[in-house]
C-alpha positions as a Markdown table, in Angstrom:
| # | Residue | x | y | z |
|---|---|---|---|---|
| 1 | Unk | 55.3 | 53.1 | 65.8 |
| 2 | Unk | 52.1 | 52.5 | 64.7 |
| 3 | Unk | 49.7 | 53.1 | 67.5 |
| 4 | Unk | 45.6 | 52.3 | 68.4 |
| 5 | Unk | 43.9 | 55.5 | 69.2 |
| 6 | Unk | 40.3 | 55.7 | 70.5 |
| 7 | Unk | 38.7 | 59.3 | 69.5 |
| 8 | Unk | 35.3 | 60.5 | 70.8 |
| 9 | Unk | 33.6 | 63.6 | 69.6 |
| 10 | Unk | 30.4 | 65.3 | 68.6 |
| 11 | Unk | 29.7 | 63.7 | 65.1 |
| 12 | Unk | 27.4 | 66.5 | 64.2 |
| 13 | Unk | 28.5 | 69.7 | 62.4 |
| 14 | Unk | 30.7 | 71.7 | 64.3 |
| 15 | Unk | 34.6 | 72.7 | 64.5 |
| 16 | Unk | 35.2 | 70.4 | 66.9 |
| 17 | Unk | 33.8 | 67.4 | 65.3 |
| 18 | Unk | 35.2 | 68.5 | 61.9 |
| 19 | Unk | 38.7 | 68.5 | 63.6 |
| 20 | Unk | 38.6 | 65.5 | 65.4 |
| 21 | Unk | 37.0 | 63.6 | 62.1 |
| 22 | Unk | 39.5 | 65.0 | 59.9 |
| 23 | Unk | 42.6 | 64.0 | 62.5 |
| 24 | Unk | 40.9 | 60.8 | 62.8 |
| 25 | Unk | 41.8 | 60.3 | 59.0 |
| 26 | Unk | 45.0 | 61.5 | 58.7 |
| 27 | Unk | 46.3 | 59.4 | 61.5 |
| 28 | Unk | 45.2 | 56.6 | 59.9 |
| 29 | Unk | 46.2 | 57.6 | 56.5 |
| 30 | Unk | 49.9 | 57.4 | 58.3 |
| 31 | Unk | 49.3 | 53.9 | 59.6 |
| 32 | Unk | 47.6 | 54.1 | 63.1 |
| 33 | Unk | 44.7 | 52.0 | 63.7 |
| 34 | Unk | 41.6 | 54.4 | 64.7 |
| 35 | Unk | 38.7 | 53.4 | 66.8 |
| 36 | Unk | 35.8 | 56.4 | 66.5 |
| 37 | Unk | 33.7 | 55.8 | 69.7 |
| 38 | Unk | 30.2 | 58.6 | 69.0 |
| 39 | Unk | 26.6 | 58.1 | 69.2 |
| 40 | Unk | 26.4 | 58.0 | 65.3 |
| 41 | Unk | 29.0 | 58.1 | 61.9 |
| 42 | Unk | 30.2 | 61.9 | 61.8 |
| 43 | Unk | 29.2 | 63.3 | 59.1 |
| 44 | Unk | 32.8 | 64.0 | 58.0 |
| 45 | Unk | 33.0 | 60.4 | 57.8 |
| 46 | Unk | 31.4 | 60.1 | 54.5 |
| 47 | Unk | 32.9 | 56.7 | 53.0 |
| 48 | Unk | 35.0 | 53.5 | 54.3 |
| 49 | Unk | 38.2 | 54.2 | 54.8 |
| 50 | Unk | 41.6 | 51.9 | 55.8 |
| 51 | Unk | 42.2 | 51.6 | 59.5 |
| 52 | Unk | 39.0 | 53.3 | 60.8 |
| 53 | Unk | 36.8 | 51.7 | 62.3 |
| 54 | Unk | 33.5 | 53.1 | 63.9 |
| 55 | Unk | 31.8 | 51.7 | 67.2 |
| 56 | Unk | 28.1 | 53.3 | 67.8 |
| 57 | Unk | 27.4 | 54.4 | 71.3 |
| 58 | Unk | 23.6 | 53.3 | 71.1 |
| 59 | Unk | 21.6 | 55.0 | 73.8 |
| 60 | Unk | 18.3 | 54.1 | 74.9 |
| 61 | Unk | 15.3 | 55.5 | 76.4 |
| 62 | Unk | 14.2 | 54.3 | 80.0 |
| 63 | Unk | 11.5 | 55.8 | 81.9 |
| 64 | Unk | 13.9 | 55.3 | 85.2 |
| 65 | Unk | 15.8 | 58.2 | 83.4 |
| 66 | Unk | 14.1 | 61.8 | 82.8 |
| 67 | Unk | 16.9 | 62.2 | 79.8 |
| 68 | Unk | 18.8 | 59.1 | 77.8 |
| 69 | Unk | 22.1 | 58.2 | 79.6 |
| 70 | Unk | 24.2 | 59.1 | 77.1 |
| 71 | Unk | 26.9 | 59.6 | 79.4 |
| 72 | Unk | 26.8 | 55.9 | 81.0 |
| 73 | Unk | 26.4 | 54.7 | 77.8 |
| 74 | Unk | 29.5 | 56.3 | 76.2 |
| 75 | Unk | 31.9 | 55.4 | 79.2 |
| 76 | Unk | 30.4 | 51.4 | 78.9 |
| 77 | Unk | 31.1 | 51.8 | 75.2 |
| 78 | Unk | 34.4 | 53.3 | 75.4 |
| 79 | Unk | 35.7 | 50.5 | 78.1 |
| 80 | Unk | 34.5 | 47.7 | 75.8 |
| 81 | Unk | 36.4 | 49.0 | 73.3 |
| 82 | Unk | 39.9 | 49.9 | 75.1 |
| 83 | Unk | 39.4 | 46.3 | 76.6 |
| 84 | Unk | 38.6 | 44.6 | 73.3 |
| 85 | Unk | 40.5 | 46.2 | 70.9 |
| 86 | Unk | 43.3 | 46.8 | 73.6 |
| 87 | Unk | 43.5 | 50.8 | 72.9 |
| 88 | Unk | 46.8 | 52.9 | 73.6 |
| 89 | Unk | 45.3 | 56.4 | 74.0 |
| 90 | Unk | 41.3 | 57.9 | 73.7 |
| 91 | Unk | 41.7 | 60.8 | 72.4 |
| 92 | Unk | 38.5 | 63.1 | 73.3 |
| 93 | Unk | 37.2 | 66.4 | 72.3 |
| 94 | Unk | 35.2 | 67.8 | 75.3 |
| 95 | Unk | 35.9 | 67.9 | 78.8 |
| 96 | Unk | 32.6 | 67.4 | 79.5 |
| 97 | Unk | 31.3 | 64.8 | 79.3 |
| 98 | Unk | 34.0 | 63.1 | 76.6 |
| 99 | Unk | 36.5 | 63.5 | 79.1 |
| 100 | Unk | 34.5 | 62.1 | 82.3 |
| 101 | Unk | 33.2 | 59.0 | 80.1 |
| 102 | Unk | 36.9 | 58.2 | 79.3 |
| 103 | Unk | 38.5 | 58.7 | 83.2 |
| 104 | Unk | 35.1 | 56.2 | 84.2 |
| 105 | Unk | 35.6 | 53.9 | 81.2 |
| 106 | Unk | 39.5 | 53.6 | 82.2 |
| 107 | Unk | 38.5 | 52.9 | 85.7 |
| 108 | Unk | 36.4 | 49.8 | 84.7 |
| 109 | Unk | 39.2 | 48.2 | 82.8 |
| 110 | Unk | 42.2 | 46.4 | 83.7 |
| 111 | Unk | 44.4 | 48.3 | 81.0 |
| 112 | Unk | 46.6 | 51.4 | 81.2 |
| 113 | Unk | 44.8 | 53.3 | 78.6 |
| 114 | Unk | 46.2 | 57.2 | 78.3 |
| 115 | Unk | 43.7 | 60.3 | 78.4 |
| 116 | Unk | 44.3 | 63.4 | 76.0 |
| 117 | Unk | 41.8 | 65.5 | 76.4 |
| 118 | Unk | 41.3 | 68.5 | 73.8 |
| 119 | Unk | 39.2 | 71.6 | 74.7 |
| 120 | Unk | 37.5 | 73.1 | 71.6 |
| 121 | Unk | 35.7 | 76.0 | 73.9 |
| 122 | Unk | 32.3 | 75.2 | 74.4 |
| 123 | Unk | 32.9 | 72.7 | 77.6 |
| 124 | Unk | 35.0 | 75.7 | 78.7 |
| 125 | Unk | 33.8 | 79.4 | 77.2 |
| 126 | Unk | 30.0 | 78.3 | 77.9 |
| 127 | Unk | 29.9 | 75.6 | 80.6 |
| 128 | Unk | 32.5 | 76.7 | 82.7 |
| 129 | Unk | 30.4 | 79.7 | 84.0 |
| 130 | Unk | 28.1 | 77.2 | 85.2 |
| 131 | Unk | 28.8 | 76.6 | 88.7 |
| 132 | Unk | 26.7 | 73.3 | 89.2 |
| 133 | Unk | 29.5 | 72.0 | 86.4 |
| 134 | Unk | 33.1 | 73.8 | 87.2 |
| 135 | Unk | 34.4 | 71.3 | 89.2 |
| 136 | Unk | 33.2 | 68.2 | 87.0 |
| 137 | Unk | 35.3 | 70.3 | 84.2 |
| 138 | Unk | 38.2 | 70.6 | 86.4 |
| 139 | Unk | 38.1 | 66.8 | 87.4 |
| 140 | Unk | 37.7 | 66.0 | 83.9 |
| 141 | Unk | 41.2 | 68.0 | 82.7 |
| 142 | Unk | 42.9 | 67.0 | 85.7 |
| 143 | Unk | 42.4 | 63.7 | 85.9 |
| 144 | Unk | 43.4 | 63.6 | 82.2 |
| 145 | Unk | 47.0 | 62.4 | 81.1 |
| 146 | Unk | 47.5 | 65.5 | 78.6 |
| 147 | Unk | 45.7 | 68.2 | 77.8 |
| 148 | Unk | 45.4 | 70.4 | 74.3 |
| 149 | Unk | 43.6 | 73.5 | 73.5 |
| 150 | Unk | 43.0 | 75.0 | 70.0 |
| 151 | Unk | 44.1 | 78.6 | 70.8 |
| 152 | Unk | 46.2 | 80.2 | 73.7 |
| 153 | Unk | 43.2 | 82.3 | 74.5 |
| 154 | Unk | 41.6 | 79.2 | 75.2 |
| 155 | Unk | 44.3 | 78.2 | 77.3 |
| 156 | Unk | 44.2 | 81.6 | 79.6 |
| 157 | Unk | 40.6 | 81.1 | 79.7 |
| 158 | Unk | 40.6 | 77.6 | 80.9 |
| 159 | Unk | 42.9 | 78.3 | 83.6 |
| 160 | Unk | 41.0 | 81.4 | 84.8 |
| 161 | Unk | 37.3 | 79.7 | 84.8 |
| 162 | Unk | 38.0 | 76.2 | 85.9 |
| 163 | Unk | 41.5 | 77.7 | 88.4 |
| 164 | Unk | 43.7 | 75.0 | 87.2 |
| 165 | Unk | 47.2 | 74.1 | 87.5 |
| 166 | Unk | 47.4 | 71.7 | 85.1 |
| 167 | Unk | 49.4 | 71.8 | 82.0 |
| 168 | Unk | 47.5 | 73.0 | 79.0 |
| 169 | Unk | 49.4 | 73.0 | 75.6 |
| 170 | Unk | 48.0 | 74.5 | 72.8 |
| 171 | Unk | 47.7 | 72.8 | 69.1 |
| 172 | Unk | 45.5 | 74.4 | 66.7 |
| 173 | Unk | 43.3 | 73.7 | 64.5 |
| 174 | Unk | 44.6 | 72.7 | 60.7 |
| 175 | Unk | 42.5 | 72.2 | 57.5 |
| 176 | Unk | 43.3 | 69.4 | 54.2 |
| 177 | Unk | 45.1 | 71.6 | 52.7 |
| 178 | Unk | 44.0 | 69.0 | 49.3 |
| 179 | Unk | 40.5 | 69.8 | 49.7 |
| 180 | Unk | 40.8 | 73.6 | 51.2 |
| 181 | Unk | 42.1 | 75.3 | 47.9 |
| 182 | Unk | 41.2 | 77.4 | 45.2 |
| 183 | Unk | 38.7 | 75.5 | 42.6 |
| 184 | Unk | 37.2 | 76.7 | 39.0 |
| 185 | Unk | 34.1 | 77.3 | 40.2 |
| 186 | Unk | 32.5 | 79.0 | 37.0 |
| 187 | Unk | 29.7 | 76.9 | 36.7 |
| 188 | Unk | 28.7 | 77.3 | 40.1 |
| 189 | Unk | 28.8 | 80.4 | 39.9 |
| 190 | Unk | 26.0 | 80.5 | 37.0 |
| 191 | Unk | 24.2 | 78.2 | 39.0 |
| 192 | Unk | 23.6 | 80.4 | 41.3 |
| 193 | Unk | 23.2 | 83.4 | 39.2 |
| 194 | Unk | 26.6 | 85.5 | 40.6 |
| 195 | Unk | 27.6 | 88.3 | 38.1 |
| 196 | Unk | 31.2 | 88.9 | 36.8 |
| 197 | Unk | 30.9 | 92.2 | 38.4 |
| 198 | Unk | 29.6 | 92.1 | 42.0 |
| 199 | Unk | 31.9 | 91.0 | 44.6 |
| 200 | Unk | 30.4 | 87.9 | 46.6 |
| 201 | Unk | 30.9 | 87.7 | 50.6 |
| 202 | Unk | 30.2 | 84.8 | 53.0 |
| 203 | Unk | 29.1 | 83.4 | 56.3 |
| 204 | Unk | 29.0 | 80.2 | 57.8 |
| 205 | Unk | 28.3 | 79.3 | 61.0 |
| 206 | Unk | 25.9 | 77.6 | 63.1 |
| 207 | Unk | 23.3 | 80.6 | 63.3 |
| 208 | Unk | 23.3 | 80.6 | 67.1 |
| 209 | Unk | 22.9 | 83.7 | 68.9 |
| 210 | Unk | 26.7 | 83.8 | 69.5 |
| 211 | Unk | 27.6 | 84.1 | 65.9 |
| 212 | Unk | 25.7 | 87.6 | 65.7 |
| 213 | Unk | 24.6 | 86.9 | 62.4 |
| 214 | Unk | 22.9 | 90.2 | 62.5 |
| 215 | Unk | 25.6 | 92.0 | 62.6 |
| 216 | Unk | 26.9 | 90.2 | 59.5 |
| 217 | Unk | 23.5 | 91.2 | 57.7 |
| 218 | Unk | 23.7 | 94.9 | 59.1 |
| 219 | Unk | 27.3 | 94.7 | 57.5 |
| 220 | Unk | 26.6 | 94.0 | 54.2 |
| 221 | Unk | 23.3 | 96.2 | 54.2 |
| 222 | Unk | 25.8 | 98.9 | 54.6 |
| 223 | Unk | 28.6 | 96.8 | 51.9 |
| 224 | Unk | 26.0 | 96.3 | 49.1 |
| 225 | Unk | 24.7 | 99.9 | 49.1 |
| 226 | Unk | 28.3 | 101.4 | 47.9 |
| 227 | Unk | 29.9 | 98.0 | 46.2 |
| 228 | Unk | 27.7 | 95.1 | 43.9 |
| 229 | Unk | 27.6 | 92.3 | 45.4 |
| 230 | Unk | 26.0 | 89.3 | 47.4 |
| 231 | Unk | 26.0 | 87.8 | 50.6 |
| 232 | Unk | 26.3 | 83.8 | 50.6 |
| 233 | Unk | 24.8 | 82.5 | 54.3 |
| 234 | Unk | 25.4 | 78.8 | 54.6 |
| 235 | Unk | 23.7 | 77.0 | 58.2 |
| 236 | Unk | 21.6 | 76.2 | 59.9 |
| 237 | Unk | 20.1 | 77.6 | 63.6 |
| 238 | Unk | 18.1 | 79.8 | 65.7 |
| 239 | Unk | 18.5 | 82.6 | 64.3 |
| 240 | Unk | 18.3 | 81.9 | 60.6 |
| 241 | Unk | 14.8 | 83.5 | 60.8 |
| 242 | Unk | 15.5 | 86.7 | 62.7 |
| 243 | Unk | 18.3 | 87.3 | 59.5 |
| 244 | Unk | 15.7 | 86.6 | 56.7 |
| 245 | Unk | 13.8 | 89.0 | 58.6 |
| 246 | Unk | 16.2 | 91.8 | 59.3 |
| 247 | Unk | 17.5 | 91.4 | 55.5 |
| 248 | Unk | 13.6 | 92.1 | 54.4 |
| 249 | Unk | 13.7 | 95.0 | 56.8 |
| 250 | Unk | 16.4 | 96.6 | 55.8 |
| 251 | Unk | 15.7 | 95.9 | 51.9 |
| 252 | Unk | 18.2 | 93.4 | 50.8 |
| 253 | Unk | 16.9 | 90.4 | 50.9 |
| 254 | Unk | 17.1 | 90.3 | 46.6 |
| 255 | Unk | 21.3 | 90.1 | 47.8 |
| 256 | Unk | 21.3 | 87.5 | 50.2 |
| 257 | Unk | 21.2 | 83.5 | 49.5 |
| 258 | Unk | 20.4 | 81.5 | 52.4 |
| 259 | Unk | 21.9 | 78.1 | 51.4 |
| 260 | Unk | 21.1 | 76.1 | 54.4 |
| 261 | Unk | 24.2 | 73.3 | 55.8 |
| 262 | Unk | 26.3 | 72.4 | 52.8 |
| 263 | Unk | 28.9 | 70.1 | 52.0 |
| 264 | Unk | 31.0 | 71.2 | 49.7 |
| 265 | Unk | 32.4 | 74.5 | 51.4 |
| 266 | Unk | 35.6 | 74.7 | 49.6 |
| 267 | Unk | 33.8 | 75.1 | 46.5 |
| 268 | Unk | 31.4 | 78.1 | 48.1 |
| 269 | Unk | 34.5 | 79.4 | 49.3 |
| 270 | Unk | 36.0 | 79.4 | 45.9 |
| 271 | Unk | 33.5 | 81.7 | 44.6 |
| 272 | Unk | 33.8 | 84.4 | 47.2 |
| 273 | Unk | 35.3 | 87.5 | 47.9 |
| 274 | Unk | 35.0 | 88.0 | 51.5 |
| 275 | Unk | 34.3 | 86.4 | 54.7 |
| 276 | Unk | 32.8 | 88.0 | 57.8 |
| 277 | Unk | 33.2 | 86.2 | 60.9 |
| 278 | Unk | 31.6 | 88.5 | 63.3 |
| 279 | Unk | 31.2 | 86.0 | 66.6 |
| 280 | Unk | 30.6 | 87.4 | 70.6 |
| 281 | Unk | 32.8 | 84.0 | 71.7 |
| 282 | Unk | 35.6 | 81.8 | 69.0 |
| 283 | Unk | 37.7 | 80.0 | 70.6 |
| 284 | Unk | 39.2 | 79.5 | 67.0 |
| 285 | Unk | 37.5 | 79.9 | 64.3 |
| 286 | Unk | 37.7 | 77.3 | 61.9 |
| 287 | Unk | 36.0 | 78.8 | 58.9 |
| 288 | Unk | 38.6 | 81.5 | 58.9 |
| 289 | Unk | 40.9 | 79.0 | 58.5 |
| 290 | Unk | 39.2 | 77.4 | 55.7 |
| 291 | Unk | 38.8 | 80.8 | 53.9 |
| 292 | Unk | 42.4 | 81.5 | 53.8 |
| 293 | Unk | 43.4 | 78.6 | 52.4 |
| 294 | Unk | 40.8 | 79.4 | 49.5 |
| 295 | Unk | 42.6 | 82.6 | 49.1 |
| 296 | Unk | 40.2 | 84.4 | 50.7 |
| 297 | Unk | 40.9 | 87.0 | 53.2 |
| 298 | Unk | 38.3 | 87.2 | 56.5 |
| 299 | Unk | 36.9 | 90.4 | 58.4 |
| 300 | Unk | 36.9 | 89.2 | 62.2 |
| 301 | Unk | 36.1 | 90.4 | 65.5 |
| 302 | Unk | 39.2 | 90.8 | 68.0 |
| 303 | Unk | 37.4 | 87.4 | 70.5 |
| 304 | Unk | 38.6 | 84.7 | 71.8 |
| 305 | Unk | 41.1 | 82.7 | 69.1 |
| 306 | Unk | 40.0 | 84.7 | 66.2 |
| 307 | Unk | 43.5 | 87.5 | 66.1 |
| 308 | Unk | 45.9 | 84.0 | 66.2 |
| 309 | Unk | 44.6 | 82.8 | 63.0 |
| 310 | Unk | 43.8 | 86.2 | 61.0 |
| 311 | Unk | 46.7 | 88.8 | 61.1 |
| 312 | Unk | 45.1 | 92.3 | 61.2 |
| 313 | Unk | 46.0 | 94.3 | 58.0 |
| 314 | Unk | 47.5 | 91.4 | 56.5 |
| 315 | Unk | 45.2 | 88.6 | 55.7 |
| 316 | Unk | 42.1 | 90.3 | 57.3 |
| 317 | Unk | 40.9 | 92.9 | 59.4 |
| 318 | Unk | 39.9 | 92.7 | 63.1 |
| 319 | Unk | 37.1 | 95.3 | 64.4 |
| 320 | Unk | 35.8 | 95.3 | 67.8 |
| 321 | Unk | 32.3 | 93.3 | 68.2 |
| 322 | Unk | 29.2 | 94.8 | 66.9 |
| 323 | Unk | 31.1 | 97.8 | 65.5 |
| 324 | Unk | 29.4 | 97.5 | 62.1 |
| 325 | Unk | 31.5 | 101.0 | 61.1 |
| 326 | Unk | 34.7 | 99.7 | 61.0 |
| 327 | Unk | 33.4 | 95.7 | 59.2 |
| 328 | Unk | 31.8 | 97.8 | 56.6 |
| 329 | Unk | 34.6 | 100.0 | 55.8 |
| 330 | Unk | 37.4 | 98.0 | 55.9 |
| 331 | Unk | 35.1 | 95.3 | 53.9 |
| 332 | Unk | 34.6 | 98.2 | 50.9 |
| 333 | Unk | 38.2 | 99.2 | 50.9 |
| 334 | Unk | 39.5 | 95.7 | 50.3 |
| 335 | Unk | 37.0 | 95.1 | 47.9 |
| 336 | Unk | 37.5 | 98.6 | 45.7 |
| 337 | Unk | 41.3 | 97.8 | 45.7 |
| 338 | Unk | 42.4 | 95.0 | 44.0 |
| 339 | Unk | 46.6 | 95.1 | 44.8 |
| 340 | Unk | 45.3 | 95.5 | 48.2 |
| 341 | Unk | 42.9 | 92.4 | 47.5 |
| 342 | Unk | 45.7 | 89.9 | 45.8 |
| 343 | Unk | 48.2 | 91.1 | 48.4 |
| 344 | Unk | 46.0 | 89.8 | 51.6 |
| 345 | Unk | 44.7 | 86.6 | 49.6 |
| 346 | Unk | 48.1 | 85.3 | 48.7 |
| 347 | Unk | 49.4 | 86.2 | 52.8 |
| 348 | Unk | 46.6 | 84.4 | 54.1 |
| 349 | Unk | 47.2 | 81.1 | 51.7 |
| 350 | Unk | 51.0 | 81.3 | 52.9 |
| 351 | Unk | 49.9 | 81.4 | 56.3 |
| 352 | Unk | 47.5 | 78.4 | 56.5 |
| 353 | Unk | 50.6 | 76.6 | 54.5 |
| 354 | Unk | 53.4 | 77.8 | 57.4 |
| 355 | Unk | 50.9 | 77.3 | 60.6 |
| 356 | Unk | 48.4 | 75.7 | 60.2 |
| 357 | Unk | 49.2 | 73.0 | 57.4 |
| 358 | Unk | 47.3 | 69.9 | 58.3 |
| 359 | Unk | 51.5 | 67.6 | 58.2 |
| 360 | Unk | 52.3 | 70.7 | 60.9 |
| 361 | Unk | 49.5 | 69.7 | 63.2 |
| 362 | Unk | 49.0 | 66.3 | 63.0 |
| 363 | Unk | 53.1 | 65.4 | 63.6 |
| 364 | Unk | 52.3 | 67.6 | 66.8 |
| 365 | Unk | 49.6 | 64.9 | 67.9 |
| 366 | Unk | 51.8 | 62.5 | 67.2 |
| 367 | Unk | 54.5 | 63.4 | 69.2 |
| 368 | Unk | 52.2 | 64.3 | 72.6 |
| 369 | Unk | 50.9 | 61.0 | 72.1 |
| 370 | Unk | 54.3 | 59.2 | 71.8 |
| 371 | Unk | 55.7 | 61.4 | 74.8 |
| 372 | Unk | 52.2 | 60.2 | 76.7 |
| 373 | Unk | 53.4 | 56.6 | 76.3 |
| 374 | Unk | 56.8 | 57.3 | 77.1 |
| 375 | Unk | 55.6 | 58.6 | 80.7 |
| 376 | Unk | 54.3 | 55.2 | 81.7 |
C-alpha cells in the first residue's frame, strides 16, 4: 500500500539528516509519496526526484522574539501540510523539537495523522542532561505513536535519562549500498599526490569537541612514525584549528590533508586504508558504516553504538577512549599484515550486506509504519 509520509529533519550535514534524506528516497523509490517538511533542501537532496516533494519551513525574524521561532514555524508548516496533502504518518528525527512540532501540528488539525519519532542521540545523549528540557523530551516520545532508536545503547540510554516506559525499538542505521562500495580511484589518488606505498587512514566527522579529533592526530603521529602513510581529515568544526595546530606541534603536518566537508565520501573512502573513529559519545556511528562497505575496516572506541556496528577483532578494533596505545598499535598491526588486512575488509563488507543493507532497514520502516496504521 502505497502510503504519504511527512519526514522532518536537520537538512544540514549530520548522520541524522543523512539517514532520514536517504530513507526519504528509498521510500519513494518503492512508490510512497514523500513530503520533506525542513527549513531548507538537505543537502542529500541534490536533484528532483519522483514522489518527493519539499515544503520550506520559512522562519522569520521579529523583534517580539529574542531568537526566530523556528519551532512555531515548523509545527504551522507541518499541520498545513498533513491537512493539505492529507499525510498518513510524519516521520521525525529529533525529539526535540521535531517531535514537539509534530504532537502541536497534529493538535491543530482535524486528521489522525500517526507520530514516529526516531532518536539519533543528540536530543537524548546531550539534551537530556539538561534538566530545564527532560520532560519536554519525555513528552515528546511519549506522546509519540512509535518510537525508533539507531542503536540499543541508545535505547538503554533513553530510558535511563528521560525514565520512560515507553516502547523504544531499535532500527539502525543502513547505507546505499550502490553508492557505498569500492571504486577505482587511481586518479584520485594522483590528485592528491598518495604514493603506492604508504598506507592512507581517514577521519570524518563534524570536528566538534566530542569527536576527539586530537586523539585521532596523536594516533597517527605515533602510526606514521613506524608505517608510510597519510592521514585524510574531511569536516568541518571547532576544532579543525586546534588539529592543524597539534599536527604542527607534533611535526606531521607534511602527512595530514585537511579536506574540508566533501561530497563524494565513497570515493575518499575508496582510497583508504583505515579509519579512526575515536568519539567520547556515538550513538551510531555512521561513518563506520560507510567505511565497511568500502571494504575498509574501522579502529573505534568501545561508546555508545559504536561495538554494534564494528565487531572487535573482526572488522575493526575497539580501544577504550583516549587510549592512544592500544589505536596506535592495533592500527600498525593491521596495516603490516596484509591476510590480516583482506580478512577484516571482506568481514566488514559482508556485514554491512547481512545487517545493515539499506532493503534490510527500510522494509523495517515499512512495516512499523503499516503496524502504526493498523492500530487505529
Amino acid at each position: 500500500m502505497s502510503l504519504k509520509i511527512g519526514i522532518s529533519c536537520y537538512p544540514t550535514v549530520g548522520g541524522s539528516g543523512v539517514i532520514a534524506t536517504e530513507l526519504g528516497k528509498l521510500l519513494a523509490e518503492r512508490g510512497h509519496e514523500v513530503h520533506f517538511i525542513t527549513s531548507s533542501v538537505p543537502f542529500r537532496l541534490d536533484r528532483v526526484y519522483p514522489n518527493i516533494y519539499y515544503h520550506e519551513v520559512e522562519v522569520n525574524q521579529y523583534s517580539v522574539f529574542q531568537y526566530p521561532p523556528y519551532d512555531l514555524t515548523l509545527a504551522s508548516k507541518m499541520a498545513e501540510i498533513v491537512k493539505r496533502q492529507k499525510l498518513d504518518i510524519i516521520h521525525v528525527h529529533y525529539a526535540v523539537p521535531h517531535a514537539i512540532c509534530a504532537i502541536l501540528a497534529k493538535q491543530m488539525v482535524e486528521h489522525n495523522v500517526k507520530i514516529m519519532t526516531t532518536l539519533h542521540g543528540t536530543d537524548i545523549t546531550v539534551l537530556g542532561y539538561d534538566p530545564s528540557l527532560k520532560d519536554i523530551i519525555k513528552f515528546g516520545i511519549e506522546k509519540s505513536d512509535l518510537v525508533t532508536a539507531v542503536s540499543n545503547d541508545l535505547v538503554e540510554q533513553t530510558r535511563e535519562l528521560v525514565s520512560t516506559d515507553m516502547p523504544i525499538e531499535t532500527v539502525y542505521n543502513f547505507i546505499d549500498e550502490r553508492v557505498y562500495m569500492k571504486r577505482e580511484v587511481t586518479d584520485l589518488k594522483k590528485h592528491y599526490q598518495l604514493q603506492e606505498d604508504e598506507k592512507v587512514l581517514i577521519h570524518i566527522s563534524n570536528f566538534r569537541p566530542v569527536k576527539r579529533v586530537s586523539d585521532v592526530i596523536k594516533s597517527f603521529a605515533r602510526i606514521t612514525a613506524r608505517v608510510k602513510s597519510k592521514l585524510l581529515l574531511i569536516g568541518n568544526g571547532p576544532e579543525l584549528a586546534v588539529a592543524r595546530q597539534l599536527a604542527k606541534q607534533l611535526h606531521i603536518e607534511d602527512h595530514v590533508l585537511f579536506l574540508g566537508n566533501q561530497k563524494h565520501i565513497a570515493e575518499l573512502l575508496s582510497m583508504s586504508d583505515l579509519m579512526l573513529l575515536l568519539s567520547e559519545k556515538e550513538s551510531f556511528g555512521l561513518v563506520a558504516l560507510e567505511a565497511m562497505a568500502c571494504g575498509v575496516p574501522v579502529i573505534g572506541t568501545k561508546t555508545g553504538g559504536i561495538p554494534e556496528v564494528i565487531v572487535d577483532g573482526e572488522t575493526g578494533y575497539l580501544c577504550e577512549i583516549g587510549d592512544i596505545d592500544c589505536i596506535a598499535d592495533k592500527a600498525i598491526s593491521l596495516l603490516q599484515d596484509s591476510a590480516s588486512y583482506e580478512a577484516f575488509s571482506v568481514r566488514g563488507v559482508e556485514r554491512v550486506k547481512d545487517i545493515f543493507h539499506s532493503r534490510i532497514i527500510v522494509s523495517r520502516y515499512e512495516k512499523l509504519y503499516q503496524q502504526l496504521l493498523q492500530n487505529e
